[in-house]
C-alpha positions in Angstrom: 95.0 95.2 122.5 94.9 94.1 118.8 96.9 91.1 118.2 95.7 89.7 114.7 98.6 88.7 113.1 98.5 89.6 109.6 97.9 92.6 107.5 95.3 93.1 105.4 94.1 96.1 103.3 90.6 95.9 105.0 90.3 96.7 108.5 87.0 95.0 108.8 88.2 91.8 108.3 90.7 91.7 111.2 86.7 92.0 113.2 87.7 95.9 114.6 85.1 97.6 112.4 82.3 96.6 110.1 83.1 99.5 107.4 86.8 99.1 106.2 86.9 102.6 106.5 86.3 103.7 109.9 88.9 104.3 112.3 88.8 101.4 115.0 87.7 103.2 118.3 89.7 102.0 121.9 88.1 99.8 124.4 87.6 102.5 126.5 86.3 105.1 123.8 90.1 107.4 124.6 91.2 106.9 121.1 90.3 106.2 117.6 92.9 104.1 116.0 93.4 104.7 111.5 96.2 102.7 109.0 97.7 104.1 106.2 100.1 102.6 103.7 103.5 103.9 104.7 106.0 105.3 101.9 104.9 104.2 98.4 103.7 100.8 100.0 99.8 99.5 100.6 98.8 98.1 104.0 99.3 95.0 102.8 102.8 95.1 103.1 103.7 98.2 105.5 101.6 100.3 107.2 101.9 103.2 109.7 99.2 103.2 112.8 98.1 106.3 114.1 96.2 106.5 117.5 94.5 109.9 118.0 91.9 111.3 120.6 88.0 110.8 120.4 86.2 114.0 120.4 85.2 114.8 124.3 87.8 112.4 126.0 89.8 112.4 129.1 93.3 112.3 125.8 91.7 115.4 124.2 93.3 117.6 126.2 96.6 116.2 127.2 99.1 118.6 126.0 101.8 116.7 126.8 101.3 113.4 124.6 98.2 114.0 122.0 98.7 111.4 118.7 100.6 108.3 118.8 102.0 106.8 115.9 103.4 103.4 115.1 104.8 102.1 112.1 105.3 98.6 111.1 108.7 99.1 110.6 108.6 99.5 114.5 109.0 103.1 114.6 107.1 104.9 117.3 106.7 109.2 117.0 103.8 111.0 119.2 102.9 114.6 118.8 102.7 117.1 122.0 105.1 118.8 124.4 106.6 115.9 125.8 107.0 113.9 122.4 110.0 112.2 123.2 108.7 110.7 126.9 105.3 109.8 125.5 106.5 106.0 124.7 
């Protein structure tokens, strides 16, 4: 997991990718991780997280929990059937 303790507007300079805007790819290749600014705000100051599937994984086709989504405000949302299990 990420644990970098700041925010910053550049996602290359927390070292999780090398052009600020590319979406940070899991560990294991399952997800591709973006940030946004969250309501009217940049990402240095709030910022919503939003983990979705690669293209071809195992996560691609699970139906029940699909996109993940994390906001720095703590709130947590997924989409899929089971949205309100998924955290």
């Amino acid at each position: 997991m990420l644990d970098q303790r700041t925010y910053t507007s550049n996602m290359g300079a927390l070292g999780i990718a090398s052009d600020p805007n590319a979406p940070y790819v899991s560990e294991e290749g399952y997800y591709q991780v973006t940030a946004s600014p969250c309501g009217g705000g940049t990402l240095a100051n709030c910022y919503t997280l939003t983990a979705s599937p690669t293209q071809g994984s195992p996560q691609e086709s699970d139906a029940n929990c699909l996109v993940f989504v994390l906001g720095s405000d703590g709130g947590k949302d997924a989409t899929g059937t089971l949205r309100d299990e998924c955290w």
